[in-house]
Every structure is written in structure tokens, then in C-alpha cells.
N, C-alpha and C positions, 0 to 999 in steps of 0.2 A: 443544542446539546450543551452545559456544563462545565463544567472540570473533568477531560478526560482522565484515566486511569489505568495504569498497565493491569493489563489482565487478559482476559479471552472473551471470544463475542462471536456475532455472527454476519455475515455480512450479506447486502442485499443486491440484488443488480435488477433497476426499475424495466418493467416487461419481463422478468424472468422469476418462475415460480422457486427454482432451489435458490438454498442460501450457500455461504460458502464460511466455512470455518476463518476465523477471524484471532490473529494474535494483537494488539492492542499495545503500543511503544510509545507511555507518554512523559516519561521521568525523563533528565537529563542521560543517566548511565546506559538506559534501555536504548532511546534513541541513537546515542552513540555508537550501541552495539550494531546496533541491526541486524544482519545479515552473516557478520562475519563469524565466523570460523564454522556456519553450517553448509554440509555438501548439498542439501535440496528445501524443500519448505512445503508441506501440507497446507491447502488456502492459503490464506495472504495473510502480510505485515503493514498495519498500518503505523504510519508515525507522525505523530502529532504534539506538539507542531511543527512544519516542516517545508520548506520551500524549495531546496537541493538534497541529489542524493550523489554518491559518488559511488562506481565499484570496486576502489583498490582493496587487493588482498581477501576479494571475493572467489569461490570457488563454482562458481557456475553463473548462468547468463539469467538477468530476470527482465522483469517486466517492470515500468513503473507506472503509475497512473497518478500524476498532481489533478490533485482534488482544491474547489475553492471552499469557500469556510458554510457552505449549504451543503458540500460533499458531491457538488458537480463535475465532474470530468473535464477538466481543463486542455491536456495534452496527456499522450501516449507514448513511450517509447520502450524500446526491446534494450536493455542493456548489457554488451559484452563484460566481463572482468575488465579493469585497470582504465575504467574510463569516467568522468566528470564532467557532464553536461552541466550548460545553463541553468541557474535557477529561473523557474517561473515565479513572474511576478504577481500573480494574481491567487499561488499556490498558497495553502493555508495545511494542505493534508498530504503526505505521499505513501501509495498504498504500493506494495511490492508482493511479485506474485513470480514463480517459475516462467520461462517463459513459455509463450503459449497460452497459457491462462487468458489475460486478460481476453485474448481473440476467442476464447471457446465459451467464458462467459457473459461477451458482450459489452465488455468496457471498452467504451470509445469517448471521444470527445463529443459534450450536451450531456452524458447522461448521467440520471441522477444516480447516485447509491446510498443504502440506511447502512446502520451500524446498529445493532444491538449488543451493548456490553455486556459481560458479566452472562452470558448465551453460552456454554460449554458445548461442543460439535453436537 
């Protein structure tokens, strides 16, 4: 893929027929934002480029998924508010999802995922 670009898309999860509605965070300000100041999230957030995420001044618990730069599933974690894990080093993508999500549509570590941008729900 290109020169990512904020916008909307879709997202795919390899073995799994539905796609999942997809926000798209790849400017510096977007990135930044992320997550903060919303109470829940419709599909996922991805941001790009991205190795660490943090949850301070987050208002609910998500999911992350670091993606390598093919958009494979590197590592998994469920994250509470007010917390800052490790960056992964081999991350190039982090995709944020409610928690929950990522278990119900199959994101784990190996697997692939697409992206189609510019894919409105």
C-alpha cells in the first residue's frame, strides 16, 4: 500500500467473510487524537504509522492489535484506561477496536488483515 490517508475504509480479517467498518488515522493531529475524548467506537481505528499506544484520559477499555508493515498481527492486547505498554518492535500499524472486538472477529497473532480505503460502511 502507498501513502496512507485519513479517511474511512473497510477492513478485512483473512478467513472471515464480513468486513468491519474502518476509520483510517494517518496525519500527525489524527494520530494524536486517537481515541480520546470518545465514550465507544463503531469498528476499528487504525493508525498509521504507529508502534505504541497509550490509554491516558481514555474513557473506556480497548483492544489493540500492532500490525507489521504487510498488516500481519503481531501481538494482542485488551487495554484498560490510564495504561502504556511496551512498544512493539516490529509494529509498523496499531489497529484499536472496543473491547471484545478483536476476539469476536478473529484478530490474533499470524493473521493477516486488508484494508480498503476510501470503502464508506
Amino acid at each position: 500500500m502507498g501513502k496512507w490517508q485519513n479517511g474511512k475504509g473497510r477492513l478485512t480479517v483473512e478467513g472471515r467473510d464480513e468486513s468491519v467498518e474502518l476509520e483510517i488515522a494517518a496525519s500527525y493531529n489524527t494520530r494524536r487524537r486517537g481515541l480520546l475524548g470518545r465514550t465507544g467506537l463503531d469498528g476499528a481505528l487504525l493508525i498509521t504509522p504507529c508502534s505504541s499506544v497509550h490509554t491516558f484520559r481514555m474513557g473506556f477499555t480497548i483492544d489493540v492489535a500492532y500490525l507489521d508493515k504487510e498488516l500481519r498481527v503481531v501481538d494482542v492486547h485488551t487495554l484498560k484506561p490510564g495504561r502504556m505498554p511496551l512498544p512493539r518492535l516490529r509494529a509498523r500499524h496499531v489497529l484499536e477496536a472496543e473491547a471484545g472486538a478483536m476476539e469476536r472477529w478473529g484478530v490474533r497473532p499470524g493473521v493477516r488483515l486488508g484494508v480498503q480505503p476510501g470503502v464508506d460502511g
